[in-house]
mmCIF file as gemmi writes it, N, C-alpha and C atoms, coordinates in Angstrom:
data_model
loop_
_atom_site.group_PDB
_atom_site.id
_atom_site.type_symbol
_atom_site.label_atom_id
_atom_site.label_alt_id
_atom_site.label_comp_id
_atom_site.label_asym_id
_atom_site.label_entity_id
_atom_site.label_seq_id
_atom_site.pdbx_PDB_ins_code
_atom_site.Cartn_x
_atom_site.Cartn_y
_atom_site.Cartn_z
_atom_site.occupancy
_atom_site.B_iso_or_equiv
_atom_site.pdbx_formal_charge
_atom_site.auth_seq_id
_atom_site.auth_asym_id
_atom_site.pdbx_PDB_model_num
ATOM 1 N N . UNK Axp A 1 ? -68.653 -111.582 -12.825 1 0 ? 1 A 1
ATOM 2 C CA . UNK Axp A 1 ? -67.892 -110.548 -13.465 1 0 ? 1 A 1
ATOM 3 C C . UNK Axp A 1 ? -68.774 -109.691 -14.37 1 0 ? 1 A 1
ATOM 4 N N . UNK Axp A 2 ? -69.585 -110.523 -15.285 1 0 ? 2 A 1
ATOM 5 C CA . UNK Axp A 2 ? -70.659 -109.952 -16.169 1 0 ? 2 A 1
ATOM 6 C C . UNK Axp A 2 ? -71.761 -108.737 -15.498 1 0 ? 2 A 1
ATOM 7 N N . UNK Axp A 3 ? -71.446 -109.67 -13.779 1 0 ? 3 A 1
ATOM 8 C CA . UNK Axp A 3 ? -72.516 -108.243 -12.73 1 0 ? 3 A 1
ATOM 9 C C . UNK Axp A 3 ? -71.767 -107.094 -12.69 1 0 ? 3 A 1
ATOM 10 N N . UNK Axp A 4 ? -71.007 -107.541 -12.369 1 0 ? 4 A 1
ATOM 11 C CA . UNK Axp A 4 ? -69.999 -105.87 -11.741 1 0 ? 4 A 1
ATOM 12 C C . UNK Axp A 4 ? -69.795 -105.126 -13.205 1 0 ? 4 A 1
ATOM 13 N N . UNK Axp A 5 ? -69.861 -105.711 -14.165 1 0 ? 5 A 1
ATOM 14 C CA . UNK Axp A 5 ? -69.258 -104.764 -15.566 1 0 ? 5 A 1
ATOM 15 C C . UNK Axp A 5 ? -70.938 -103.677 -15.682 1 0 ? 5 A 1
ATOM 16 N N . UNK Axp A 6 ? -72.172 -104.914 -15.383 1 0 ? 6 A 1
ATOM 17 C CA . UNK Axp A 6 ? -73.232 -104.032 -16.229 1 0 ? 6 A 1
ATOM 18 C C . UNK Axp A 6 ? -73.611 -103.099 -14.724 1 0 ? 6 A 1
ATOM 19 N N . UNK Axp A 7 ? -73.231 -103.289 -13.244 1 0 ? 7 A 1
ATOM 20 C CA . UNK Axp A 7 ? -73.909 -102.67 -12.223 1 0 ? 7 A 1
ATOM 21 C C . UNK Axp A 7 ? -72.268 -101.291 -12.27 1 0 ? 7 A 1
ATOM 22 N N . UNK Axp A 8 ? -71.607 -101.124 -12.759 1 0 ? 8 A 1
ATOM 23 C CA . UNK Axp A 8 ? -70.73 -100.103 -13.097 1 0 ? 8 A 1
ATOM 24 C C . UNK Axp A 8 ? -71.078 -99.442 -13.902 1 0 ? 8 A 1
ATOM 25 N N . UNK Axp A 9 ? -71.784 -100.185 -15.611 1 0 ? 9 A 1
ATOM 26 C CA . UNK Axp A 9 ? -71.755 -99.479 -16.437 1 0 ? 9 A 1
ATOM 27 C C . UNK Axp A 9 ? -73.187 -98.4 -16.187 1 0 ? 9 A 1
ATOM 28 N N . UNK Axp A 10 ? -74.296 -99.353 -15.545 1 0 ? 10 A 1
ATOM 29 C CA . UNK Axp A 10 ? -75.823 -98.323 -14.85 1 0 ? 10 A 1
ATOM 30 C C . UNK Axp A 10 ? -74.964 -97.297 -13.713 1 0 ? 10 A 1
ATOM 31 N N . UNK Axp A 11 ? -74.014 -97.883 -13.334 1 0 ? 11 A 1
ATOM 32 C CA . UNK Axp A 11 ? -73.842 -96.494 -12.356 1 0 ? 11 A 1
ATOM 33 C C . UNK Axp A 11 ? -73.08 -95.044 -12.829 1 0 ? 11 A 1
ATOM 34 N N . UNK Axp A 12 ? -72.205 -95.576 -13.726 1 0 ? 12 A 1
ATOM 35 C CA . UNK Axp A 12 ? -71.925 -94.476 -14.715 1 0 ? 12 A 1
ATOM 36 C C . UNK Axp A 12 ? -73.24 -93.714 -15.652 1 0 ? 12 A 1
ATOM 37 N N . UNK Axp A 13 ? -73.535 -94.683 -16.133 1 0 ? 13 A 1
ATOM 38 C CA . UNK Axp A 13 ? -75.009 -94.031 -16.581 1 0 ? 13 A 1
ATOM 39 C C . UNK Axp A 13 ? -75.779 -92.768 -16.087 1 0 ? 13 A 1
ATOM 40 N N . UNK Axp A 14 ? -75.83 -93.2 -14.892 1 0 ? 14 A 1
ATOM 41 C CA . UNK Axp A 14 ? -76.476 -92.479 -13.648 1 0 ? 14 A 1
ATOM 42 C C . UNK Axp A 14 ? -76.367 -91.692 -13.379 1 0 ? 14 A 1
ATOM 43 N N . UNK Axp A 15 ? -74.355 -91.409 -13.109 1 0 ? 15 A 1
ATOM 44 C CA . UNK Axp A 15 ? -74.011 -90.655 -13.156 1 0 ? 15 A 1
ATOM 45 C C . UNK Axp A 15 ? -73.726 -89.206 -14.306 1 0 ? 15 A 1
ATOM 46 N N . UNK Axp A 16 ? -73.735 -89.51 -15.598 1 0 ? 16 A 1
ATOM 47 C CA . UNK Axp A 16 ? -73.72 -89.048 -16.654 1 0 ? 16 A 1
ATOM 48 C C . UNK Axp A 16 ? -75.084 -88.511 -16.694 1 0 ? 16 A 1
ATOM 49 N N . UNK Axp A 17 ? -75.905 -89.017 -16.448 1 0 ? 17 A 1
ATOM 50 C CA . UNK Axp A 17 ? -77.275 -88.563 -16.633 1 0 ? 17 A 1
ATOM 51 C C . UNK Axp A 17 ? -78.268 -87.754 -15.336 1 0 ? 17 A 1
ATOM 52 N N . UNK Axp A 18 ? -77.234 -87.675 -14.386 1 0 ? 18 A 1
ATOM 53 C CA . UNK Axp A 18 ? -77.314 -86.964 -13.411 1 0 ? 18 A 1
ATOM 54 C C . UNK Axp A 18 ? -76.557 -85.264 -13.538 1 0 ? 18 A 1
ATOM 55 N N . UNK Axp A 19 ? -75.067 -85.563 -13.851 1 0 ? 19 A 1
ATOM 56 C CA . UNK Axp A 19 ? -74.33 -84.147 -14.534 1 0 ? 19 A 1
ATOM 57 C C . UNK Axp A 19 ? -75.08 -83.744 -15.918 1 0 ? 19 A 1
ATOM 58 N N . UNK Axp A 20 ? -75.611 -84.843 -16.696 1 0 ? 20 A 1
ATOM 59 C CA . UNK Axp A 20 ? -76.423 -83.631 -17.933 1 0 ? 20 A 1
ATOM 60 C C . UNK Axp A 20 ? -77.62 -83.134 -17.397 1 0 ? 20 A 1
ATOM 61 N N . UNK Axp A 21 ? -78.491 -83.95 -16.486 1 0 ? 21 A 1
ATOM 62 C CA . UNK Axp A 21 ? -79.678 -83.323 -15.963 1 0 ? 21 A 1
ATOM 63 C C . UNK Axp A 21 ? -79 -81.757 -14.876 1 0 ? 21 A 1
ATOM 64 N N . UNK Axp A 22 ? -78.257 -81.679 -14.347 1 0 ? 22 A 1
ATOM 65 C CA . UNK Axp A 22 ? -77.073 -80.924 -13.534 1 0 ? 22 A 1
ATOM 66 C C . UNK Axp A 22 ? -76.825 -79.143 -14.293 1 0 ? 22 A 1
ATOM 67 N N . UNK Axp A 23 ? -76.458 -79.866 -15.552 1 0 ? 23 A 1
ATOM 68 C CA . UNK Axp A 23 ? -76.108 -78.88 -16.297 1 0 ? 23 A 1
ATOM 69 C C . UNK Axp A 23 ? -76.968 -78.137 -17.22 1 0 ? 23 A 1
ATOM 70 N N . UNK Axp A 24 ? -78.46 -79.273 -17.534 1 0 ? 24 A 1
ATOM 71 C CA . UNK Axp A 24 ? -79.123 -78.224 -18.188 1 0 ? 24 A 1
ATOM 72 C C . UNK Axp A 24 ? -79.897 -77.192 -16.878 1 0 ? 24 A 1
ATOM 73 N N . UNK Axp A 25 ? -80.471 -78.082 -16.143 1 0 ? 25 A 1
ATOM 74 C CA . UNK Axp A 25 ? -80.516 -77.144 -15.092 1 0 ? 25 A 1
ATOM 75 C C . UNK Axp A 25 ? -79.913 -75.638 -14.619 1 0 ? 25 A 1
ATOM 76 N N . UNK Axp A 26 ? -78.428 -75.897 -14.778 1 0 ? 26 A 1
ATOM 77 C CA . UNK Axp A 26 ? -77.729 -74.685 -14.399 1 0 ? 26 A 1
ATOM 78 C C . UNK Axp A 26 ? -77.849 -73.353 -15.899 1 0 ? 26 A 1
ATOM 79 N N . UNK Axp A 27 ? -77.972 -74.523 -16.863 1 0 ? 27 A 1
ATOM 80 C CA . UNK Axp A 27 ? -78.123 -73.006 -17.795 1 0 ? 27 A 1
ATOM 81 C C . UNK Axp A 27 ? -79.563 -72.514 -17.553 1 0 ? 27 A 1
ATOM 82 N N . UNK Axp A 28 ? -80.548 -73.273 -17.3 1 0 ? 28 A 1
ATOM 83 C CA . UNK Axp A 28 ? -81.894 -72.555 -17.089 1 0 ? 28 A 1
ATOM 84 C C . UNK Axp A 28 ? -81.89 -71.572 -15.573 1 0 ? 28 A 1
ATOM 85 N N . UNK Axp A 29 ? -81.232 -72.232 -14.979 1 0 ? 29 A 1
ATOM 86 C CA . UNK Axp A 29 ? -80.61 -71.105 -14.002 1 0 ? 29 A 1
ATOM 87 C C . UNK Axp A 29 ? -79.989 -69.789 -14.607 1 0 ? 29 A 1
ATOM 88 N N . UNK Axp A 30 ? -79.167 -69.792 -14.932 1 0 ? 30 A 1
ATOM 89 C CA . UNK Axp A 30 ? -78.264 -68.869 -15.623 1 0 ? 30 A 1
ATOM 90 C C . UNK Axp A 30 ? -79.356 -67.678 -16.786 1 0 ? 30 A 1
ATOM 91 N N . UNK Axp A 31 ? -79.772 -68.773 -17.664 1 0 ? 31 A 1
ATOM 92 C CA . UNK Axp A 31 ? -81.248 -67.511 -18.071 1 0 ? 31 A 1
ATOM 93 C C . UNK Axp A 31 ? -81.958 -67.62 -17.554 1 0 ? 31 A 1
ATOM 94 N N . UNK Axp A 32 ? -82.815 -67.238 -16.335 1 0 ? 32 A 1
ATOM 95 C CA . UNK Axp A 32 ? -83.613 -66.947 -15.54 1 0 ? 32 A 1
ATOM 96 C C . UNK Axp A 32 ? -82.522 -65.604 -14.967 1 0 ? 32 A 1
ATOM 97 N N . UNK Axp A 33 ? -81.592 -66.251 -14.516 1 0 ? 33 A 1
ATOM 98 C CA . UNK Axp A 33 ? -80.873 -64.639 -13.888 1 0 ? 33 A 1
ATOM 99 C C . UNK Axp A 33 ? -80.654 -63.894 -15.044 1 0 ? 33 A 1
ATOM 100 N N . UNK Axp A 34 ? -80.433 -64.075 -16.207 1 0 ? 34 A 1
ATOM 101 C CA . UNK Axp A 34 ? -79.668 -63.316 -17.023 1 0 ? 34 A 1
ATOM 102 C C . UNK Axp A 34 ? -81.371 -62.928 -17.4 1 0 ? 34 A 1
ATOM 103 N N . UNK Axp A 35 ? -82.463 -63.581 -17.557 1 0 ? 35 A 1
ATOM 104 C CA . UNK Axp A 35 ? -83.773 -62.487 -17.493 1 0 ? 35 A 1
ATOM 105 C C . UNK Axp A 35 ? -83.875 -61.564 -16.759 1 0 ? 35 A 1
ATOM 106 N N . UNK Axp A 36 ? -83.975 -62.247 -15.553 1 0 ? 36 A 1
ATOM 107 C CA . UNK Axp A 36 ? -84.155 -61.069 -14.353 1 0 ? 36 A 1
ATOM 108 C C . UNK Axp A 36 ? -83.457 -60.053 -14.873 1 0 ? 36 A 1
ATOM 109 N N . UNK Axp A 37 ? -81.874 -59.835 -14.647 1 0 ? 37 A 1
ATOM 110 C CA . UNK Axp A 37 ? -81.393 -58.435 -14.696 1 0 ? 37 A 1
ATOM 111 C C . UNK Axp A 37 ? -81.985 -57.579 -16.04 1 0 ? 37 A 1
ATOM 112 N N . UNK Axp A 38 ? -82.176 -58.09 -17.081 1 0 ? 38 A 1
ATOM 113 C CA . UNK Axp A 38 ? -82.784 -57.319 -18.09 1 0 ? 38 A 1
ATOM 114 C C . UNK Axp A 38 ? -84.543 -56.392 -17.699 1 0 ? 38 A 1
ATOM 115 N N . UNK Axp A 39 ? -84.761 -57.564 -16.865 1 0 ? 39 A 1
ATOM 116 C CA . UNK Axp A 39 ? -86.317 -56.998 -16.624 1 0 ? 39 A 1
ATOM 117 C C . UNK Axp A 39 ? -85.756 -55.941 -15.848 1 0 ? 39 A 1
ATOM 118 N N . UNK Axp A 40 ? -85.064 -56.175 -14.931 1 0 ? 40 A 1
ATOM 119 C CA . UNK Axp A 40 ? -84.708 -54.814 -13.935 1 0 ? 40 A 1
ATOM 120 C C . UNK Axp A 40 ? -83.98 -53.796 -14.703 1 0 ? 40 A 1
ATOM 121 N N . UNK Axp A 41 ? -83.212 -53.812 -15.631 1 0 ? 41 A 1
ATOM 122 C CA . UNK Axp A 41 ? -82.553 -52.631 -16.037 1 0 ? 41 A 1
ATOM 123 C C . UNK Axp A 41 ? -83.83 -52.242 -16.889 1 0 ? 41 A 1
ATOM 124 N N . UNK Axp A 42 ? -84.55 -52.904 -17.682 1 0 ? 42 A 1
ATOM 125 C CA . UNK Axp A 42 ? -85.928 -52.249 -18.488 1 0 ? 42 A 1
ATOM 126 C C . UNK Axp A 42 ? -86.286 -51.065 -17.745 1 0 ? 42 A 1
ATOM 127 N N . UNK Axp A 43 ? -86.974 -51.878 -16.313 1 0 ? 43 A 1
ATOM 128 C CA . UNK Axp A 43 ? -87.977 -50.779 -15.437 1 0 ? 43 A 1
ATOM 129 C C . UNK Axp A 43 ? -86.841 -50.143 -14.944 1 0 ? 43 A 1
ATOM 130 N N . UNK Axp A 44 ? -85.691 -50.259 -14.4 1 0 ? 44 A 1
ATOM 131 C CA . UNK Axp A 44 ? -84.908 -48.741 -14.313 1 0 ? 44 A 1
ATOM 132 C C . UNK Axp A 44 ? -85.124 -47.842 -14.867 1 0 ? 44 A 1
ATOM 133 N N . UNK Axp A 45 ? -84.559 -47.969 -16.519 1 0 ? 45 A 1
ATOM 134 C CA . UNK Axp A 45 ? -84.813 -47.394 -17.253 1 0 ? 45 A 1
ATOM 135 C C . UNK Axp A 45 ? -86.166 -46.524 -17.727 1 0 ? 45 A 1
ATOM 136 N N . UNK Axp A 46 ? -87.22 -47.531 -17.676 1 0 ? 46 A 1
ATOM 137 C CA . UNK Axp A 46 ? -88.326 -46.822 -17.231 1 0 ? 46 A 1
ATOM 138 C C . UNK Axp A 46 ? -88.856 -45.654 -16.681 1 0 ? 46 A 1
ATOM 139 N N . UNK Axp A 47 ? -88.315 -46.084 -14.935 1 0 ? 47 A 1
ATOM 140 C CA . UNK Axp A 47 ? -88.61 -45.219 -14.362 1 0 ? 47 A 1
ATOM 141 C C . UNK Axp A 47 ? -87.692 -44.076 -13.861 1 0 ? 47 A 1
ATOM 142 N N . UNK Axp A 48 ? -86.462 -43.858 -14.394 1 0 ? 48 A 1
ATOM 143 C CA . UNK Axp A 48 ? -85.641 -42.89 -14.751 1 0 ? 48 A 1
ATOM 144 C C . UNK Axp A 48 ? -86.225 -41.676 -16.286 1 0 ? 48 A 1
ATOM 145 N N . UNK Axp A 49 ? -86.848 -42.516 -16.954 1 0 ? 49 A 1
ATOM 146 C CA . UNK Axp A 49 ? -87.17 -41.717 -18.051 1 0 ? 49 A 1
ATOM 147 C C . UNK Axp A 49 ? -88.499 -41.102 -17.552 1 0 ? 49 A 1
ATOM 148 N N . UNK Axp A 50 ? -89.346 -41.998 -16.375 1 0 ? 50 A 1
ATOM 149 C CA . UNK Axp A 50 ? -90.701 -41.439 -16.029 1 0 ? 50 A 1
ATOM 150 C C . UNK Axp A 50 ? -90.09 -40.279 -15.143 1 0 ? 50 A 1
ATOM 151 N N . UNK Axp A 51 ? -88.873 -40.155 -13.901 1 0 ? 51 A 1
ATOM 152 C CA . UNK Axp A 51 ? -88.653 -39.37 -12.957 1 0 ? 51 A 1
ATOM 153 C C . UNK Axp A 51 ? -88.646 -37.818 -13.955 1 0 ? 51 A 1
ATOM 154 N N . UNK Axp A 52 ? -87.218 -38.585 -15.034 1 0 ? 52 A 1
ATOM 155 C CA . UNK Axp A 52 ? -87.166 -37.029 -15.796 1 0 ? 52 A 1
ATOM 156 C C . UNK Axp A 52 ? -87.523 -36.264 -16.689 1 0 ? 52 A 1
ATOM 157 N N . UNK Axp A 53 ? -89.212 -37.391 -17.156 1 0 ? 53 A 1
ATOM 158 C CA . UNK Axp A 53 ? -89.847 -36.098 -17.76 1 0 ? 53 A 1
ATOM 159 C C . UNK Axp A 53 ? -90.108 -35.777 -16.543 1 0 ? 53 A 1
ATOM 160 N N . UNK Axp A 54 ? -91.26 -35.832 -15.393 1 0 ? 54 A 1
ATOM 161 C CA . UNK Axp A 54 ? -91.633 -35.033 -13.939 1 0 ? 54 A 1
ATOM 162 C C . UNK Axp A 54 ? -90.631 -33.989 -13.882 1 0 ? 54 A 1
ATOM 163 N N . UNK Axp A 55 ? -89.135 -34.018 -13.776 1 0 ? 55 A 1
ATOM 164 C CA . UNK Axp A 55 ? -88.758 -33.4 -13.039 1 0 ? 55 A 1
ATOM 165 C C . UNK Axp A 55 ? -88.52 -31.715 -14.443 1 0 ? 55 A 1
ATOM 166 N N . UNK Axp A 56 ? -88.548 -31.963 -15.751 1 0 ? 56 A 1
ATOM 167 C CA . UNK Axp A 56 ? -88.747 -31.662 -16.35 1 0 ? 56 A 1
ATOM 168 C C . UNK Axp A 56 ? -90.08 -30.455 -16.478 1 0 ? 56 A 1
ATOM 169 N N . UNK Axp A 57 ? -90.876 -30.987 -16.503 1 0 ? 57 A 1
ATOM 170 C CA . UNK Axp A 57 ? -92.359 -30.682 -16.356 1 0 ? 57 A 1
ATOM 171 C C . UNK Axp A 57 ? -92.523 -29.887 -15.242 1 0 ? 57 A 1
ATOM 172 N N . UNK Axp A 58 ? -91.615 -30.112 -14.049 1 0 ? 58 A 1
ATOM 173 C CA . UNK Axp A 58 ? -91.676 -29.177 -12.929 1 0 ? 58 A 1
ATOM 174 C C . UNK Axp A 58 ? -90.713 -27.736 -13.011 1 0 ? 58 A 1
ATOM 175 N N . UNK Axp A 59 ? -89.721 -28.098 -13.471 1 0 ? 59 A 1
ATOM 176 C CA . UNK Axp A 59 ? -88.919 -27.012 -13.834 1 0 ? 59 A 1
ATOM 177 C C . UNK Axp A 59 ? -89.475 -26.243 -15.057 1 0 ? 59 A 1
ATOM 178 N N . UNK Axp A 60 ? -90.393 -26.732 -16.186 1 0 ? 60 A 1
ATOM 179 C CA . UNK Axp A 60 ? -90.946 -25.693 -17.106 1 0 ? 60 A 1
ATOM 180 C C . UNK Axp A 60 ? -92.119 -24.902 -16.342 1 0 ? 60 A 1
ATOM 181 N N . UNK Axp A 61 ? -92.297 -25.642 -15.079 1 0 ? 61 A 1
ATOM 182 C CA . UNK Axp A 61 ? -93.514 -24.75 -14.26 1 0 ? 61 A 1
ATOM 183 C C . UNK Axp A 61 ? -93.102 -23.529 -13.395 1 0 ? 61 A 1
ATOM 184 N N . UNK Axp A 62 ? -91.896 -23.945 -12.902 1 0 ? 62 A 1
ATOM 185 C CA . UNK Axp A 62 ? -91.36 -22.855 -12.277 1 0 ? 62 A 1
ATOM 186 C C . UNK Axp A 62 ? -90.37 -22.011 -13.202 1 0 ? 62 A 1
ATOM 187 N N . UNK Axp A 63 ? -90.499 -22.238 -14.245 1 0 ? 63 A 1
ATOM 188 C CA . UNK Axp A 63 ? -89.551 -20.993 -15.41 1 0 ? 63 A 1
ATOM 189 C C . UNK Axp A 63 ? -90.649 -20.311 -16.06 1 0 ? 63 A 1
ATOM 190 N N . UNK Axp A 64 ? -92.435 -21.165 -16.034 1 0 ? 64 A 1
ATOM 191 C CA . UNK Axp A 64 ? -93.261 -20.216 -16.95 1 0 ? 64 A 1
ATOM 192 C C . UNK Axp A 64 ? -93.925 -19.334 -15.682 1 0 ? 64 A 1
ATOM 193 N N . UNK Axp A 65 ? -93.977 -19.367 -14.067 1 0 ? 65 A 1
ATOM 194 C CA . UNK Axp A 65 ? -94.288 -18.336 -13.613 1 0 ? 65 A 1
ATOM 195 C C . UNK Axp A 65 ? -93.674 -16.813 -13.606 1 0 ? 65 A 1
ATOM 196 N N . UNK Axp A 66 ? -94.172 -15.973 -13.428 1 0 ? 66 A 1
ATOM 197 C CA . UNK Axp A 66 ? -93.863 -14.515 -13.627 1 0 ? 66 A 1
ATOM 198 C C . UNK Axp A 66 ? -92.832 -14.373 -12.123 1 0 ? 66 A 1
ATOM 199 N N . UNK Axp A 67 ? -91.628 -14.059 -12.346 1 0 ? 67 A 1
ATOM 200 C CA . UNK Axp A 67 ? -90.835 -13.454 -11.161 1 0 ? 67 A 1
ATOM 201 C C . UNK Axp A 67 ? -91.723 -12.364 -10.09 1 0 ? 67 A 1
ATOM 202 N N . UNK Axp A 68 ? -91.631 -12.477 -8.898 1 0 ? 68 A 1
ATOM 203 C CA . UNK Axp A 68 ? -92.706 -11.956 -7.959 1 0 ? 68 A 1
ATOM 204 C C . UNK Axp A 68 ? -91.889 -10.242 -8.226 1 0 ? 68 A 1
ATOM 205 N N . UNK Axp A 69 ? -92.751 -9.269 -8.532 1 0 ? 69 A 1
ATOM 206 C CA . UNK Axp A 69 ? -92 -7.992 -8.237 1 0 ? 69 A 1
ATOM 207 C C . UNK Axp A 69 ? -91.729 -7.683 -6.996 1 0 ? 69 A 1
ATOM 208 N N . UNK Axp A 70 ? -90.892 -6.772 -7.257 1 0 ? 70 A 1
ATOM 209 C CA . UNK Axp A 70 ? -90.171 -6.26 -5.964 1 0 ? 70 A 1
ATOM 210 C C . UNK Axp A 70 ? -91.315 -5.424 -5.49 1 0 ? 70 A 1
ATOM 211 N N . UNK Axp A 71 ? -91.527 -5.403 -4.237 1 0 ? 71 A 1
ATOM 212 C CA . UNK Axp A 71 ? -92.266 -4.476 -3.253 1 0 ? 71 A 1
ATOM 213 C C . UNK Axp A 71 ? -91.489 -3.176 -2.953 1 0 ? 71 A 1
ATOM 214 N N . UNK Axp A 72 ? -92.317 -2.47 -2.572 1 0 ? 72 A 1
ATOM 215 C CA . UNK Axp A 72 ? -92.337 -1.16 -2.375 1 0 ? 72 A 1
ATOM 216 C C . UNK Axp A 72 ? -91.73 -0.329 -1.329 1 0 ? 72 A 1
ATOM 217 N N . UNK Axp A 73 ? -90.639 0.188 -1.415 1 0 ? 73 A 1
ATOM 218 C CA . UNK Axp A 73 ? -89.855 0.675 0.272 1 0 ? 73 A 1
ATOM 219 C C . UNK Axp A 73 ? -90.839 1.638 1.141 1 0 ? 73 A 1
ATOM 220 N N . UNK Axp A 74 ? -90.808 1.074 2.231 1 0 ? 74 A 1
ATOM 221 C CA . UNK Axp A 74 ? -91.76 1.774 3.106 1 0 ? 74 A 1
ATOM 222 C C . UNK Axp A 74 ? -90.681 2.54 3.718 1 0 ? 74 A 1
ATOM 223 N N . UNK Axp A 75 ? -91.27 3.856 4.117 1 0 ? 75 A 1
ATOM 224 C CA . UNK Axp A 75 ? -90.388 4.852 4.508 1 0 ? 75 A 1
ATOM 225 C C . UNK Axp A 75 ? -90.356 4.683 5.62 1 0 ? 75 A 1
ATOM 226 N N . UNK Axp A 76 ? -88.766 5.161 6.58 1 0 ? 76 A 1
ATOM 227 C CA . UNK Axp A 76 ? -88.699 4.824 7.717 1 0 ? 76 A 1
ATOM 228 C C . UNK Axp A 76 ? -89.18 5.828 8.587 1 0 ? 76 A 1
ATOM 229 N N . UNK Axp A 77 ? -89.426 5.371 9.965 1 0 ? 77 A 1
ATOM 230 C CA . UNK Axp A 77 ? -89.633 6.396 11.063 1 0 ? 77 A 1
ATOM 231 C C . UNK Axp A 77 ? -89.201 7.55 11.232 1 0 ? 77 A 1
ATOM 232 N N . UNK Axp A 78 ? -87.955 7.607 10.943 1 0 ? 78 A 1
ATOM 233 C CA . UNK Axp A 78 ? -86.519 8.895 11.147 1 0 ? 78 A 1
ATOM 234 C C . UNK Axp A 78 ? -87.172 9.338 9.669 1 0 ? 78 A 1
ATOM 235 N N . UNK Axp A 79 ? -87.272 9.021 8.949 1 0 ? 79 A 1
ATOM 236 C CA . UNK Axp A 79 ? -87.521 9.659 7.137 1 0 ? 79 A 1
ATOM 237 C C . UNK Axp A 79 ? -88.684 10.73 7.96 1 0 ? 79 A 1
ATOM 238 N N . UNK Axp A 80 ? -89.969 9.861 7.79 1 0 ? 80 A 1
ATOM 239 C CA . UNK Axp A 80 ? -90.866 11.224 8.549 1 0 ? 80 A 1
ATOM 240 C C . UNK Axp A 80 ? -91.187 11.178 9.414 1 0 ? 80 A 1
ATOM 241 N N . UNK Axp A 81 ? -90.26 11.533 10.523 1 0 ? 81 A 1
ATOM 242 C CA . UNK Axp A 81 ? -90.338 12.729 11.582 1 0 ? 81 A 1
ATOM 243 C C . UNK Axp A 81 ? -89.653 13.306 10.528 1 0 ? 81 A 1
ATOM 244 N N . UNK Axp A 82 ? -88.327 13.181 10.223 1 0 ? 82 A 1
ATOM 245 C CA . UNK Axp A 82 ? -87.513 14.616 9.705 1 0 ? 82 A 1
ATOM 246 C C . UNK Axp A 82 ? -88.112 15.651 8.79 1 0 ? 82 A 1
ATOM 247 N N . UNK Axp A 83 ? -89.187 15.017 7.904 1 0 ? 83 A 1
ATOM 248 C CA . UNK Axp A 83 ? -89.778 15.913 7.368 1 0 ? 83 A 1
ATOM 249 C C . UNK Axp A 83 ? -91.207 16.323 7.457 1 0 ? 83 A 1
């Protein structure tokens, strides 16, 4: 009887010490993902702030060139003959 009480009480043990090994596990799971997404929203962020200075920087390039002037009307065929 004395067997079965202490080969129950090691198997509970076992078990207990299997769900806490279980569970710290899962929170180191849990921050590892909950790192990850931070690292990824960082470099989003990142590289959203890198796209829009560029796109920035490109649009002050095409607002500091000079508008192309208008060209010059070339006179038509019918214009001179008629005169």
């Amino acid at each position: 009887m004395a067997t079965q009480d202490s080969t129950a009480r090691g198997q509970a043990e076992t078990r207990a010490a299997r769900a806490q090994m279980q569970a710290e596990m899962a929170a180191q799971a849990w921050a590892d993902l909950a790192s990850a997404e931070r690292n990824r929203d960082d470099n989003t962020a990142r590289l959203k702030a890198l796209r829009l200075a560029r796109e920035a920087e490109a649009e002050a390039v095409v607002a500091a060139k000079p508008a192309p002037k208008p060209r010059a009307k070339q006179a038509t065929v019918r214009a001179r003959a008629a005169t």
